[in-house]
C-alpha positions as semicolon CSV with decimal commas, in nm:
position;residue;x (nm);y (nm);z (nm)
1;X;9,165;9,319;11,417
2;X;9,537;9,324;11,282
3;X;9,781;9,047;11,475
4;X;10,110;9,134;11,527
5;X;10,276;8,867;11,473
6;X;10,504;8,640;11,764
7;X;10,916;8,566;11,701
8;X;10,826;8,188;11,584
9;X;10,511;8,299;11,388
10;X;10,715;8,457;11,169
11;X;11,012;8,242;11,179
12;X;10,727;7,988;11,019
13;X;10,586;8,228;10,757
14;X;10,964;8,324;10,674
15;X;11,013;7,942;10,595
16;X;10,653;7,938;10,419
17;X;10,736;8,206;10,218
18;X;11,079;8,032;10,119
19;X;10,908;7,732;10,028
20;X;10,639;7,952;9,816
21;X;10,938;8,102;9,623
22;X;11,065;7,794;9,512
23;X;10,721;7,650;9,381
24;X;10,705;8,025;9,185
25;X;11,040;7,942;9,030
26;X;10,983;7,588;8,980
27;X;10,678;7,709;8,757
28;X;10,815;8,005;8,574
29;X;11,115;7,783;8,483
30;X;10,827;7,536;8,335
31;X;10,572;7,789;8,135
32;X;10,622;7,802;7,756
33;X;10,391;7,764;7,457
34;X;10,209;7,448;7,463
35;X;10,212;7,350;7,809
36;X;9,832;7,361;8,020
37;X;9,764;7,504;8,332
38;X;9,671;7,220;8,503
39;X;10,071;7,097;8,435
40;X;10,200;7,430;8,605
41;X;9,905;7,336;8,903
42;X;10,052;6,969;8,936
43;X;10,402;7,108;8,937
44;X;10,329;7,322;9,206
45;X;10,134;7,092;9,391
46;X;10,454;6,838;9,411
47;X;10,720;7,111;9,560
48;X;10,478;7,207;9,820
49;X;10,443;6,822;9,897
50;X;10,807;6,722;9,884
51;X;10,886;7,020;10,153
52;X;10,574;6,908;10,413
53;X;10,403;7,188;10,375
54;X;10,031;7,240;10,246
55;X;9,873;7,438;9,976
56;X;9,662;7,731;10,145
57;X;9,445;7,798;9,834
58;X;9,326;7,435;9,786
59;X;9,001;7,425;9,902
60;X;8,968;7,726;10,067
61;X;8,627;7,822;10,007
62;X;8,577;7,554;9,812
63;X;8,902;7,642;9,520
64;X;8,978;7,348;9,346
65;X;9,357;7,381;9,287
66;X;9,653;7,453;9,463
67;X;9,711;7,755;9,214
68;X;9,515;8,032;9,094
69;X;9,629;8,071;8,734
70;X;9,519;8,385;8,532
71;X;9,565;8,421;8,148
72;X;9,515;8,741;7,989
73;X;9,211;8,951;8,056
74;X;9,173;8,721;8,358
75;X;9,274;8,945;8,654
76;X;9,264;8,662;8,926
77;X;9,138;8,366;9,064
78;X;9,148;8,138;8,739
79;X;9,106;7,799;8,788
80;X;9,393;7,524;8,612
81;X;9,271;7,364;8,321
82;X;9,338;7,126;8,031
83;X;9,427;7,530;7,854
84;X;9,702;7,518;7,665
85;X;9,931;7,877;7,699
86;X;9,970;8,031;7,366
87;X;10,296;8,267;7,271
88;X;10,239;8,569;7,330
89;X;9,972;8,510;7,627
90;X;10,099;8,657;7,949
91;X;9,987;8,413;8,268
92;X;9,937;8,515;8,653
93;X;10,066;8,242;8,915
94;X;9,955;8,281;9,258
95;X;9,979;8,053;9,499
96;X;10,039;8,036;9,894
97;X;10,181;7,790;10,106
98;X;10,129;7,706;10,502
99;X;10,389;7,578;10,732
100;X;10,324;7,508;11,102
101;X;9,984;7,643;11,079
102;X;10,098;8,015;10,918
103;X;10,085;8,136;10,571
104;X;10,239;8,308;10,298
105;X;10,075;8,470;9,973
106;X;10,286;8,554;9,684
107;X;10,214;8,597;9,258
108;X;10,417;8,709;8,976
109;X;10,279;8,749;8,598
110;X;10,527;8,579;8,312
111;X;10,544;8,618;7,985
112;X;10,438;8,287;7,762
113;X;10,737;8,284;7,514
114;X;10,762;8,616;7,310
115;X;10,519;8,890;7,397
116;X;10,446;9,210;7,242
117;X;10,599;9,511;7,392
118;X;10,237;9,669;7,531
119;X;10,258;9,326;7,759
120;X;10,611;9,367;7,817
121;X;10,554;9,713;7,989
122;X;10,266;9,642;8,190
123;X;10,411;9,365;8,364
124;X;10,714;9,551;8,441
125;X;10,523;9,911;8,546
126;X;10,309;9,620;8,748
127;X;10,596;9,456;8,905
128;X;10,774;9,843;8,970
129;X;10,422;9,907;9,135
130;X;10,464;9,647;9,416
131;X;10,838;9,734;9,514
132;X;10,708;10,104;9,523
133;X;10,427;10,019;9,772
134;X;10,675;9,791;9,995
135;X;10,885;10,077;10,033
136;X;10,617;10,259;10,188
137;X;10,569;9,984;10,422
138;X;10,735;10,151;10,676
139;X;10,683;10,146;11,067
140;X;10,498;10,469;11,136
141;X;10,367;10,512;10,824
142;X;9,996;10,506;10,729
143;X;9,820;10,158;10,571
144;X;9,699;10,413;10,264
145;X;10,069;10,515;10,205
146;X;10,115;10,167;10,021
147;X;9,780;10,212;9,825
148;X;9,876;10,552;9,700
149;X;10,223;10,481;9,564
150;X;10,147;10,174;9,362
151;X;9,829;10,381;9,234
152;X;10,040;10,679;9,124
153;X;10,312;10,477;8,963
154;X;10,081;10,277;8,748
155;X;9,837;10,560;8,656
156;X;10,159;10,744;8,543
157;X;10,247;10,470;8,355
158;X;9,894;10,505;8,167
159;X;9,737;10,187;8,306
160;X;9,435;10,127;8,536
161;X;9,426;10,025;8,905
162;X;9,163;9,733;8,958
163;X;8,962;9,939;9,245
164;X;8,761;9,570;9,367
165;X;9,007;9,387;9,457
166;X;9,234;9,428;9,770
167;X;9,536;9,314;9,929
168;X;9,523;9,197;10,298
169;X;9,684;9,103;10,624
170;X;9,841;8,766;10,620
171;X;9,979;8,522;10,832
172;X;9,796;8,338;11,107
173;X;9,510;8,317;10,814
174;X;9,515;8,360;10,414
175;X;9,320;8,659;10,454
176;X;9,324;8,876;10,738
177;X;9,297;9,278;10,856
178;X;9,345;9,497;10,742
179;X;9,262;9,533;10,351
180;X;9,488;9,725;10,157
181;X;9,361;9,879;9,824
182;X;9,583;9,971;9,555
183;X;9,455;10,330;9,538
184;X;9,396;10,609;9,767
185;X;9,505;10,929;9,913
186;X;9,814;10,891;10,142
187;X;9,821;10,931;10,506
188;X;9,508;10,767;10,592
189;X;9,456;10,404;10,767
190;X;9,582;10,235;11,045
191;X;9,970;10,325;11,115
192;X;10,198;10,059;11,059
193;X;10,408;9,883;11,366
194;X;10,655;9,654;11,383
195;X;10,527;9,306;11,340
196;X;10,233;9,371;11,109
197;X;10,211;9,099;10,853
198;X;10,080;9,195;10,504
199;X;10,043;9,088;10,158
200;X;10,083;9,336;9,881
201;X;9,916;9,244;9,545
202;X;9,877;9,515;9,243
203;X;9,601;9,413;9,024
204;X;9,731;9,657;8,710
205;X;9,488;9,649;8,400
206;X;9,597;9,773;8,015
207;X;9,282;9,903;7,962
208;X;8,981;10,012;8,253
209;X;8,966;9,913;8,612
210;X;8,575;9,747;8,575
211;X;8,589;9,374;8,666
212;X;8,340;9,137;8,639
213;X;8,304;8,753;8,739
214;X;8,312;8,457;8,526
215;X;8,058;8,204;8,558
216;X;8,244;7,985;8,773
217;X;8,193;8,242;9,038
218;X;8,560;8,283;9,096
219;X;8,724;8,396;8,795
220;X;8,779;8,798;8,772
221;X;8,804;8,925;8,448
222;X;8,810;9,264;8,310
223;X;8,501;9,399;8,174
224;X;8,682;9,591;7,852
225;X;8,895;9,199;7,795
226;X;9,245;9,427;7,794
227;X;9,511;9,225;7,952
228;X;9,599;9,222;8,340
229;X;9,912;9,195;8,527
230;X;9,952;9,085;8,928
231;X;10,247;9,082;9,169
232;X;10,261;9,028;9,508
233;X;10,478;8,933;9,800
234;X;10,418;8,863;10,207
235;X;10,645;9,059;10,421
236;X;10,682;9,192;10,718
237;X;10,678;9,544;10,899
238;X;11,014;9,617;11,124
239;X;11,166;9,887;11,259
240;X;11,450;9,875;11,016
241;X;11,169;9,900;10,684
242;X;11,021;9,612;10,522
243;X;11,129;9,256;10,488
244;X;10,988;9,048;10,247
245;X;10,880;8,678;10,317
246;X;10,787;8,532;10,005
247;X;11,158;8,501;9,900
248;X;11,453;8,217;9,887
249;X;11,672;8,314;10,169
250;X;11,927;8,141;9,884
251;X;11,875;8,366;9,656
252;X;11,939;8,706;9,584
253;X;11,595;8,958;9,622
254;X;11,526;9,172;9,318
């Protein structure tokens, strides 16, 4: 079932999502060579506590961390560690935050000091690939109308579209209805309406789409070991087009 969600709902996922931005920033401001996941995790872990809010990854389903931090080949889900980033590594931060009971759900993929320009690209034909779905993430339009525009622009691009992975409804829950893949024909799925809630996460790989799971039984890798890129953001359906919520209302949106 998809919840549309109430006026103070999302006046509290707006403010979750602010808060989320800031703990994005405060960590992409900190990555460079040297420095471990489990710094970027504890970094995180302090903005989130300073604004009294909560971490919605740590121990949901039993996570250990208040980030999921992804180096690499990792796609998602990587757990903060005593890994150091190397140059040259790229690193996925995703993290989500819950204020008054609702959440938000947002991830961006930096570069770890100087990368080559293969890495360079797919982040940025990643990052291209989310703003193109939002834009379809228009009232009246159909869910799959997302799915196939970030699929189209990335495939263009030469890249691969990680077909096992989804992103999802968000909001009164981390993870809610209705699943949105990152491929697909258009014109297919629920229609959007004002009030929907979703989080919109390409999962772009270098290489092939095939993912496979790390022992740990949470960490997604690609099967082929070619690098991975993810960005997402929570926002909202409304009848004047798409509003994101993972953002600092003080700062400007890309």
């Amino acid at each position: 079932m998809i919840i549309l969600k109430s006026e103070n709902e999302i006046k509290a996922m707006r403010h979750a999502g602010t808060i989320l931005a800031r703990v994005l920033k405060a960590v992409t401001e900190a990555v460079r060579p040297g420095i471990t996941t489990l710094e970027l995790d504890e970094i995180a872990a302090e903005v989130i506590r300073k604004a009294g809010c909560k971490p919605s990854f740590l121990g949901y389903d039993g996570f250990p961390a208040t980030l999921c931090i992804s180096v690499n080949e990792e796609v998602v889900h990587g757990f903060p560690s005593t890994r150091k980033l190397q140059e040259g590594d790229i690193v996925s931060i995703d993290g989500g935050v819950i204020y008054e009971g609702m959440h938000s759900d947002s991830a961006i993929t930096l570069p770890v000091g100087e990368i080559s320009a293969e890495k360079a690209r797919l982040l940025q034909v990643t990052k291209e690939s989310l703003y193109l779905g939002i834009a379809q993430a228009q009232e009246g339009n159909r869910l799959s109308d997302i799915s196939h525009a970030v699929q189209v622009h990335a495939e263009a691009a030469g890249y691969s579209v990680v077909r096992d992975l989804v992103g999802h409804g968000v909001g009164c829950n981390l993870h809610e209805d209705p699943e949105i893949p990152n491929y697909g024909s258009p014109h297919r799925g629920p229609r959007l309406k004002s009030g929907m809630t979703l989080a919109i996460e390409p999962m772009i790989n270098m290489g092939r789409y095939e993912v496979e799971v790390e022992e740990n039984q949470w960490t997604i890798v690609t099967q082929d070991r070619q690098p991975s890129a993810h960005f997402e953001h929570s926002i909202l359906i409304t009848p004047a087009g798409p509003l994101i919520l993972s953002v600092d209302d003080e700062e400007p949106v890309e």
